[in-house]
N, CA, C and O atoms as a CHARMM CRD file, in Angstrom:
* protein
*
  268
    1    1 UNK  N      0.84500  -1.18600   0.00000 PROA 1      0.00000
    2    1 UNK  CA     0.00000   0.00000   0.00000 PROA 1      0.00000
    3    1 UNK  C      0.88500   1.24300   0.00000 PROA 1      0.00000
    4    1 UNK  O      1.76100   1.50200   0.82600 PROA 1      0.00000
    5    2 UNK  N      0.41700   2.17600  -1.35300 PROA 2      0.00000
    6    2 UNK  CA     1.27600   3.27200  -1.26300 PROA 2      0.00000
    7    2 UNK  C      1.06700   4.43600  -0.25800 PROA 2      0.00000
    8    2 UNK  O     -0.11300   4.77900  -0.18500 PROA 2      0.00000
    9    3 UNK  N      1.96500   5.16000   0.57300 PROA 3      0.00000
   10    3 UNK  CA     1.62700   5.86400   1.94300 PROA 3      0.00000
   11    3 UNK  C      1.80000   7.35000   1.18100 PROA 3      0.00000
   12    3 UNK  O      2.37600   7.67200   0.14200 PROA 3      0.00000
   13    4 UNK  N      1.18300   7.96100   1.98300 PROA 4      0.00000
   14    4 UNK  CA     0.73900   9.90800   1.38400 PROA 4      0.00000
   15    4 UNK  C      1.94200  10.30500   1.99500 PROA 4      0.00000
   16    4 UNK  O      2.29200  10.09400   3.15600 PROA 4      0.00000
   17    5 UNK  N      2.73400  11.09100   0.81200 PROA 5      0.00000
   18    5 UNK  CA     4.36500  11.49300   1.10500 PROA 5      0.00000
   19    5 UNK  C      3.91700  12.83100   1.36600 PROA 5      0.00000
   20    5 UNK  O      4.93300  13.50800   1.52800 PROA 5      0.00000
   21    6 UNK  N      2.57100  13.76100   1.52200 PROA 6      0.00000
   22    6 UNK  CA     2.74800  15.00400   2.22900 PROA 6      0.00000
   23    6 UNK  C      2.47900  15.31700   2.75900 PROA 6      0.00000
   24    6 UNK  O      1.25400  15.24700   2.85200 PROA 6      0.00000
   25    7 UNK  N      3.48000  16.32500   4.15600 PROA 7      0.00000
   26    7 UNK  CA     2.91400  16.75100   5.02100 PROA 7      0.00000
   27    7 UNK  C      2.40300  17.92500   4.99500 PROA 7      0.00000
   28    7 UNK  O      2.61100  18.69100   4.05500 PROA 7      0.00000
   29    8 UNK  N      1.75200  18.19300   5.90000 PROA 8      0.00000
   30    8 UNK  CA     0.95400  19.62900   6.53200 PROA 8      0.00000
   31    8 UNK  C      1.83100  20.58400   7.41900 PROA 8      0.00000
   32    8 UNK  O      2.41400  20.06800   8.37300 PROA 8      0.00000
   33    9 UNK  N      1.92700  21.46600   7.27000 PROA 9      0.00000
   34    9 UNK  CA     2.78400  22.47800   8.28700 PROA 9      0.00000
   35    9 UNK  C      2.25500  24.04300   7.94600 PROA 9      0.00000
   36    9 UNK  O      2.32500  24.73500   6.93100 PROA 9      0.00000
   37   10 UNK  N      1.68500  24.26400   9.30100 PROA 10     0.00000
   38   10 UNK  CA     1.09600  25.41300   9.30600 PROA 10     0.00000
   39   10 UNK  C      2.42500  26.80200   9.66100 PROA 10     0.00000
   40   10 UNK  O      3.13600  26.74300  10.66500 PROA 10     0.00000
   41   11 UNK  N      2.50800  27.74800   8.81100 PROA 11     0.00000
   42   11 UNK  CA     3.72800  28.80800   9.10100 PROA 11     0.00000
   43   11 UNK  C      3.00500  30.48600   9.70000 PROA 11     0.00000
   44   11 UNK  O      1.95300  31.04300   9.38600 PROA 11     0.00000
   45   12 UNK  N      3.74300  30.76200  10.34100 PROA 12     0.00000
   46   12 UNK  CA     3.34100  31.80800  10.82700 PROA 12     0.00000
   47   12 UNK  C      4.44700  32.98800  10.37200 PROA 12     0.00000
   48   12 UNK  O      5.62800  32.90800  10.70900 PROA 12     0.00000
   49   13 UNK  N      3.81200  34.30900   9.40300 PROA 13     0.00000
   50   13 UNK  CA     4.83500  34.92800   8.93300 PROA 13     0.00000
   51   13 UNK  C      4.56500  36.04700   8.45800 PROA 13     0.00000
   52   13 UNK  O      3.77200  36.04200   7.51600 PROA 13     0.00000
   53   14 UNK  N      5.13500  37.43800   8.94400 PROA 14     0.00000
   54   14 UNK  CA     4.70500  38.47800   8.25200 PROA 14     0.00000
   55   14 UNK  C      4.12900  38.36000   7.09500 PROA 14     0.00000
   56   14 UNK  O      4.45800  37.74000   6.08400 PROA 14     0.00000
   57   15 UNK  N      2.84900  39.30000   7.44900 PROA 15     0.00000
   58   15 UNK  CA     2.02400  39.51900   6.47600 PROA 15     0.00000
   59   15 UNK  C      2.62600  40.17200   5.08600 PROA 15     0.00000
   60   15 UNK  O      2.37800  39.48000   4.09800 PROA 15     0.00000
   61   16 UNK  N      3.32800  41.30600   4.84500 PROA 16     0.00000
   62   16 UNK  CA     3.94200  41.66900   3.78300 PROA 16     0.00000
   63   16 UNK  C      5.39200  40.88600   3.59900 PROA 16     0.00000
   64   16 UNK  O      5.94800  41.32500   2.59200 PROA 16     0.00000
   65   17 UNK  N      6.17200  39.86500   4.25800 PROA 17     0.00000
   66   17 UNK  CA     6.64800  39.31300   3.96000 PROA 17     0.00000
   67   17 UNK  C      5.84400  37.93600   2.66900 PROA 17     0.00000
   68   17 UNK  O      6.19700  37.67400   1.51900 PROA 17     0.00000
   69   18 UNK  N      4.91300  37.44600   3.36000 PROA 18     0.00000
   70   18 UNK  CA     4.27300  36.67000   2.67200 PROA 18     0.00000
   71   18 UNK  C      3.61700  37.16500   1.03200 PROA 18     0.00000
   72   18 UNK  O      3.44900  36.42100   0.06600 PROA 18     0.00000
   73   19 UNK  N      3.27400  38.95900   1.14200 PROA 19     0.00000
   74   19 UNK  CA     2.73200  38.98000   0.05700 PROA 19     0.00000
   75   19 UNK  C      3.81100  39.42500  -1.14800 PROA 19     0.00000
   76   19 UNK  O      3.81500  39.33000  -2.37600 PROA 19     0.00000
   77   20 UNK  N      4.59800  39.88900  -0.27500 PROA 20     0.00000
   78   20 UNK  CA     5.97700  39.64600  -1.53700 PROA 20     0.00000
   79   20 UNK  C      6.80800  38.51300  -1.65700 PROA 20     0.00000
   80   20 UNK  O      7.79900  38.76300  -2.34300 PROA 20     0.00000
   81   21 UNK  N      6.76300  37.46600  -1.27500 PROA 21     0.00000
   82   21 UNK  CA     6.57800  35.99900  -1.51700 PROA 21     0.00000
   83   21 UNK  C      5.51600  35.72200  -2.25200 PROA 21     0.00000
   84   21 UNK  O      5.79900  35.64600  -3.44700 PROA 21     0.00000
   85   22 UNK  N      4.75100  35.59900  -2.07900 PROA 22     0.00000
   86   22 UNK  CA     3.64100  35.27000  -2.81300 PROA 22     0.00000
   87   22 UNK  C      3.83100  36.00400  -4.65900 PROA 22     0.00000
   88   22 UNK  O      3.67400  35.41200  -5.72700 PROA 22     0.00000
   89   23 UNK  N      4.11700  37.09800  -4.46400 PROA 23     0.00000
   90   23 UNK  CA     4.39000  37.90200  -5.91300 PROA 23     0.00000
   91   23 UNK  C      5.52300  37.17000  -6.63600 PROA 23     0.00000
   92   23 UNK  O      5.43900  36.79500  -7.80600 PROA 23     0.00000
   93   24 UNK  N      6.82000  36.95700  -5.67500 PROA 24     0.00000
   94   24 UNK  CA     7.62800  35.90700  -6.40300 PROA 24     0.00000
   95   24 UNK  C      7.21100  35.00500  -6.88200 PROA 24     0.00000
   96   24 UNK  O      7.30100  34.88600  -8.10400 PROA 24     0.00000
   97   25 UNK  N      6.48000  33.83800  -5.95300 PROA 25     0.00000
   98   25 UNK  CA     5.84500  32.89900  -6.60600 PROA 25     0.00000
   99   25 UNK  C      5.36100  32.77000  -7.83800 PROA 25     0.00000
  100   25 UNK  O      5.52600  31.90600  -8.69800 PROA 25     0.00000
  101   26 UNK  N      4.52700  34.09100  -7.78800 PROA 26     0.00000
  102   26 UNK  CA     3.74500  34.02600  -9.42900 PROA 26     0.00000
  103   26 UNK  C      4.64800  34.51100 -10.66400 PROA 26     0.00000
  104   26 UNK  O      4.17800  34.31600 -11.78500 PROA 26     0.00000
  105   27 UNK  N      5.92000  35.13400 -10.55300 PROA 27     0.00000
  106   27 UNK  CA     6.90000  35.57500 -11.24000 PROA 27     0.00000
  107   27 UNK  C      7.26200  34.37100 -11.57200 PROA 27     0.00000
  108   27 UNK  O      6.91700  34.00700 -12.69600 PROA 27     0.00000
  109   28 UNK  N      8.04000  33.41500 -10.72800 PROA 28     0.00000
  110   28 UNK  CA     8.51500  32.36400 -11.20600 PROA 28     0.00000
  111   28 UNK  C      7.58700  31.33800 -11.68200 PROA 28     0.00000
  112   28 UNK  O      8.13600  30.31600 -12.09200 PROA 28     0.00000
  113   29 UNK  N      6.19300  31.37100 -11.72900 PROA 29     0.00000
  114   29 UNK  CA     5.42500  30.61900 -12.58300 PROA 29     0.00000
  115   29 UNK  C      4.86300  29.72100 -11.42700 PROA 29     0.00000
  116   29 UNK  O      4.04100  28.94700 -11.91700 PROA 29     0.00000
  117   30 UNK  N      4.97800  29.56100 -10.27600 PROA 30     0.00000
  118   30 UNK  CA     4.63100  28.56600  -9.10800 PROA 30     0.00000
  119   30 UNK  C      3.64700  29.21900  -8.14600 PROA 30     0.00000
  120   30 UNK  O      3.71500  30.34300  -7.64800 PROA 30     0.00000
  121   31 UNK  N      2.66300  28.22100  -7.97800 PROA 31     0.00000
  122   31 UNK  CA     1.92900  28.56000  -6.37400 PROA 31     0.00000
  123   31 UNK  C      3.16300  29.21700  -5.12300 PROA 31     0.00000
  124   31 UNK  O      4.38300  29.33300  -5.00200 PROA 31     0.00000
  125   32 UNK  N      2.26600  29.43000  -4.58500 PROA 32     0.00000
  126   32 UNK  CA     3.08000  29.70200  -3.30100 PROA 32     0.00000
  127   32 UNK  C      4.09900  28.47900  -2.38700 PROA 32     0.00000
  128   32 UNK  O      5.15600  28.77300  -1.82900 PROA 32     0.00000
  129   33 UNK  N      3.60600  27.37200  -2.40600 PROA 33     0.00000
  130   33 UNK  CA     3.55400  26.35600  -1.99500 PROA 33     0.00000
  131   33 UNK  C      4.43400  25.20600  -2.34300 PROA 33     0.00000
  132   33 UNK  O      4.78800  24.18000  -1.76200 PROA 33     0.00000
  133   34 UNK  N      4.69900  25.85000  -3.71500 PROA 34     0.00000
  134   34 UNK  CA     5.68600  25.09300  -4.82400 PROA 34     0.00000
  135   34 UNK  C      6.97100  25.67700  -4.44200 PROA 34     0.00000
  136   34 UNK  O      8.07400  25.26500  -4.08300 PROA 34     0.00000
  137   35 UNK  N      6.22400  27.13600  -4.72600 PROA 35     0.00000
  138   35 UNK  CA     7.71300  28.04900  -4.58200 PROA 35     0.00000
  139   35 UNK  C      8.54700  27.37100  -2.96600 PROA 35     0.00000
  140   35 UNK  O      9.66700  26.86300  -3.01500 PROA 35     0.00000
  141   36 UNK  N      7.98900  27.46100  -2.04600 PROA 36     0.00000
  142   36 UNK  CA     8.42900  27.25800  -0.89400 PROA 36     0.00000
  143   36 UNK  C      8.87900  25.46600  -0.49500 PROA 36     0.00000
  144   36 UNK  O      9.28000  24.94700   0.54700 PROA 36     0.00000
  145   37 UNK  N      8.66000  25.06000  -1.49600 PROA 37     0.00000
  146   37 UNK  CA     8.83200  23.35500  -1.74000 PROA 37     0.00000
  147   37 UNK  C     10.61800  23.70700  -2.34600 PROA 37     0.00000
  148   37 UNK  O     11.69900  23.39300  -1.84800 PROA 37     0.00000
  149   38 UNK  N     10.31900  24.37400  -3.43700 PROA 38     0.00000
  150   38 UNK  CA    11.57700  24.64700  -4.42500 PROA 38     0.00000
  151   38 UNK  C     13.26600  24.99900  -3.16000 PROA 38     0.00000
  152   38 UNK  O     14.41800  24.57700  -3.25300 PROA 38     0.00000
  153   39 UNK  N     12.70300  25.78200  -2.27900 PROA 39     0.00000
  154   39 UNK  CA    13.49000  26.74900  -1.66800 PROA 39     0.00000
  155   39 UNK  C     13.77100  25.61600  -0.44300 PROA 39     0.00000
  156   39 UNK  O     14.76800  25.58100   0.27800 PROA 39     0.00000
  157   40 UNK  N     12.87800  24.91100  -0.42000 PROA 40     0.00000
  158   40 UNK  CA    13.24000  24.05400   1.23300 PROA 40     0.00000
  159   40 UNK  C     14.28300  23.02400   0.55400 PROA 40     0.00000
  160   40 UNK  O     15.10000  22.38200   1.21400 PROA 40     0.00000
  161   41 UNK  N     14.11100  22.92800  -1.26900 PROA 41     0.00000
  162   41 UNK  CA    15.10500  21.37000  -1.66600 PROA 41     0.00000
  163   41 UNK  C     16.53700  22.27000  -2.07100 PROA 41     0.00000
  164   41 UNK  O     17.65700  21.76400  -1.99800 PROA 41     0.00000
  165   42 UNK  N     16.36500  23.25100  -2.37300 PROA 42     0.00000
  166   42 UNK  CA    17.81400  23.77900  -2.54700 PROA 42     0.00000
  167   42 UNK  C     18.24900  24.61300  -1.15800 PROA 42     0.00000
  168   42 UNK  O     19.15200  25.45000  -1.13800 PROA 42     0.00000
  169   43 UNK  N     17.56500  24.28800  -0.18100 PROA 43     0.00000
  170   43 UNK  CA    18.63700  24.69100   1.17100 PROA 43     0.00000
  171   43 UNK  C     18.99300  22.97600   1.65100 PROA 43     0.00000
  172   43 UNK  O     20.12300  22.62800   1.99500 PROA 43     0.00000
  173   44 UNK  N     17.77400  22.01100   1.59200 PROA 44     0.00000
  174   44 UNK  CA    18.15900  20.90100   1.76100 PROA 44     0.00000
  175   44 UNK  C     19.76000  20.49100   0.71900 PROA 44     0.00000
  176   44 UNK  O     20.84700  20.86300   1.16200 PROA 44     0.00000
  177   45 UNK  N     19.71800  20.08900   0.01400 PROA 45     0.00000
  178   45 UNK  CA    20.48500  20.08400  -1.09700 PROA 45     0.00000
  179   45 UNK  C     22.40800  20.95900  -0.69400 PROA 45     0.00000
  180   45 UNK  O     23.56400  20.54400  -0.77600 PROA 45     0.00000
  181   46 UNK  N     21.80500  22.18700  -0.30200 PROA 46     0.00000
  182   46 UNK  CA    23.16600  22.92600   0.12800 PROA 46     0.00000
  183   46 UNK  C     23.98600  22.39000   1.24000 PROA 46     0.00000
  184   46 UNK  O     25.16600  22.04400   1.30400 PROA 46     0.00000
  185   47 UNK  N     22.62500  22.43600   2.44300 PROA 47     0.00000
  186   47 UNK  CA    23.63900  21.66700   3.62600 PROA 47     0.00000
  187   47 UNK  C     23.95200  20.46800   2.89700 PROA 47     0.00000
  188   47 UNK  O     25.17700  20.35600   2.84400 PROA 47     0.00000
  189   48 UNK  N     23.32000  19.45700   2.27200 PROA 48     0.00000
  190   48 UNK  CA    23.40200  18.21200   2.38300 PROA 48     0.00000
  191   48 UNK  C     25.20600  18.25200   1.13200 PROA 48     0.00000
  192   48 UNK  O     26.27300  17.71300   1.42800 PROA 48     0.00000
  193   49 UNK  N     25.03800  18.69900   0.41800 PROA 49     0.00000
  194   49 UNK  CA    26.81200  19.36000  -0.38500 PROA 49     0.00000
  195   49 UNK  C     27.61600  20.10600   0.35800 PROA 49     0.00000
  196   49 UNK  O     28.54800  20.76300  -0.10700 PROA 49     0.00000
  197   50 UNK  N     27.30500  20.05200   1.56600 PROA 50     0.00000
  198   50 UNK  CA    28.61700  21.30900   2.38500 PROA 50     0.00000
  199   50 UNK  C     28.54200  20.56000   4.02000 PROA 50     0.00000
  200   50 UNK  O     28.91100  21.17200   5.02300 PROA 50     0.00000
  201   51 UNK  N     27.91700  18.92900   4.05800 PROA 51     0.00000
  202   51 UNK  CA    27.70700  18.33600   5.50500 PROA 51     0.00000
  203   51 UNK  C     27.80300  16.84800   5.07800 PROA 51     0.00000
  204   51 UNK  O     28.35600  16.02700   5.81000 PROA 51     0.00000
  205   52 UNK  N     27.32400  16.55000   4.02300 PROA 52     0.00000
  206   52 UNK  CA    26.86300  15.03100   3.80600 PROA 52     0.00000
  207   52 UNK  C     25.30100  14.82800   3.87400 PROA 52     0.00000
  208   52 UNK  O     24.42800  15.54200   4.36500 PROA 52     0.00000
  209   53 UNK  N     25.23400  13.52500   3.16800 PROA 53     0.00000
  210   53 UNK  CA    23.61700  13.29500   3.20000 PROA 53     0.00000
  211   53 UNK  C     23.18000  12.84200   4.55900 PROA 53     0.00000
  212   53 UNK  O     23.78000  12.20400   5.42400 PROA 53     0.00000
  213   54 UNK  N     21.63600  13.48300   4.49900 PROA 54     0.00000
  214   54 UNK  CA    20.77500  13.10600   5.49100 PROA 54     0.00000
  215   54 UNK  C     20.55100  11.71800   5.82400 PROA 54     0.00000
  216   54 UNK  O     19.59700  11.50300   5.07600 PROA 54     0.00000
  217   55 UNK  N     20.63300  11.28900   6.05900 PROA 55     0.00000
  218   55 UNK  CA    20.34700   9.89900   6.16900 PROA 55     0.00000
  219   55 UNK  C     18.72800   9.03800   6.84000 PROA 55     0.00000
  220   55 UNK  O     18.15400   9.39200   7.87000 PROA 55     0.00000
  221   56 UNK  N     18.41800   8.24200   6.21000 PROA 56     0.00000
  222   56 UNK  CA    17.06400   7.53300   6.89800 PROA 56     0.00000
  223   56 UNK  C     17.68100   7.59000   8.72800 PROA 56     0.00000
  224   56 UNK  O     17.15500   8.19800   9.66000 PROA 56     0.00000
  225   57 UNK  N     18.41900   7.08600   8.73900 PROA 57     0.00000
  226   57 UNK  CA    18.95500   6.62500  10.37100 PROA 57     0.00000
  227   57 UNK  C     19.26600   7.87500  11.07700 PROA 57     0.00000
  228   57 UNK  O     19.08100   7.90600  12.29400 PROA 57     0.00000
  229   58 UNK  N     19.91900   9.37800  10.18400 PROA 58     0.00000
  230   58 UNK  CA    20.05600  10.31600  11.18100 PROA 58     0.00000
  231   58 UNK  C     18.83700  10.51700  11.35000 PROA 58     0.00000
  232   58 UNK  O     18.47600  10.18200  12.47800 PROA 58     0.00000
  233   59 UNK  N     17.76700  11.06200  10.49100 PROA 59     0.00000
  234   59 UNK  CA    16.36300  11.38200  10.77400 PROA 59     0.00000
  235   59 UNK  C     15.51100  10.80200  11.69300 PROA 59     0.00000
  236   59 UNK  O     14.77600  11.48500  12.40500 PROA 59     0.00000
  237   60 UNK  N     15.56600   9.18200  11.75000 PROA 60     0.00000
  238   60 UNK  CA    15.48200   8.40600  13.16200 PROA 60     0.00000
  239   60 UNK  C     15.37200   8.81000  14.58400 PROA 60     0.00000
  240   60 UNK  O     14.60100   8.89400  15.54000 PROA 60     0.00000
  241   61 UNK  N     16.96300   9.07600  14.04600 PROA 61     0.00000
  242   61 UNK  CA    17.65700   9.35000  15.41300 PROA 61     0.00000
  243   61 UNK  C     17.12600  10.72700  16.17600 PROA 61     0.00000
  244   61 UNK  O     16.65300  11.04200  17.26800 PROA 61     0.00000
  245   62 UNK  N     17.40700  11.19700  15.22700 PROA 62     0.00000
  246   62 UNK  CA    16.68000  12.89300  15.46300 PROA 62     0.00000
  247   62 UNK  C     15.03900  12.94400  16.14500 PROA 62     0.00000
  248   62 UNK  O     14.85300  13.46400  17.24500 PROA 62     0.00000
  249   63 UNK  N     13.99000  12.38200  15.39800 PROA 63     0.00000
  250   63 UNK  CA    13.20100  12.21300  15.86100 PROA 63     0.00000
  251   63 UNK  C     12.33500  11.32300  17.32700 PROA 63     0.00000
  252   63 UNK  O     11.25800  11.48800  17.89900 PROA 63     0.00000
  253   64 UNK  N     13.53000  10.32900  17.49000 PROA 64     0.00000
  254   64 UNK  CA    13.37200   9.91700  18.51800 PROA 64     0.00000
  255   64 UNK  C     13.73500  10.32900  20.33300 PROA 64     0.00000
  256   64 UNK  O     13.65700   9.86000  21.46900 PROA 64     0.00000
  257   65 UNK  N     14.21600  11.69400  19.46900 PROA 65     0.00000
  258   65 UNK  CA    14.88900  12.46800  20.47700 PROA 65     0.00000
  259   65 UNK  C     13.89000  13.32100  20.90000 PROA 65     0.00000
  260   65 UNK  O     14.00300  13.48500  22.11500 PROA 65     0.00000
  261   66 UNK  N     13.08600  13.85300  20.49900 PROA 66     0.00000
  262   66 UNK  CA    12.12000  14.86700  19.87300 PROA 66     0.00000
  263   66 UNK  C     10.92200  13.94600  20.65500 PROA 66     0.00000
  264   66 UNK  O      9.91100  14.60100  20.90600 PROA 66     0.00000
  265   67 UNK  N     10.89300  12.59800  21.05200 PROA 67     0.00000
  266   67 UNK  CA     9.12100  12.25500  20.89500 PROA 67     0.00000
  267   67 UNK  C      9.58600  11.86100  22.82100 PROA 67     0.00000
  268   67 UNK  O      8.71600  11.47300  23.59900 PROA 67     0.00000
């Protein structure tokens, strides 16, 4: 059975920050949502080229710390 790869995360964020975000978004041709998908894989991506990859087991680990 295939499992739902997305999550929900509610952000809290200046209001005119958001609406000039939002204007980018539509510049670059993307929802808001996309845009902010785009931006979370190329900061992911940066640490992960300047640290090493994330790993299933660090994420684990991390989270089990957390619960």
């Amino acid at each position: 059975m295939k499992t739902n790869q997305t999550a929900s995360y509610s952000l809290r964020v200046n209001r005119i920050l958001l609406k000039k975000f939002r204007y980018i978004a539509d510049y670059e041709g993307r929802s808001t949502n996309r845009e902010i998908e785009q931006i979370m894989r190329q900061h992911v991506k940066k640490h992960e080229d300047e640290h090493g990859a994330i790993t299933s087991e660090m994420l684990d680990a991390f989270y089990a710390k957390e619960s």
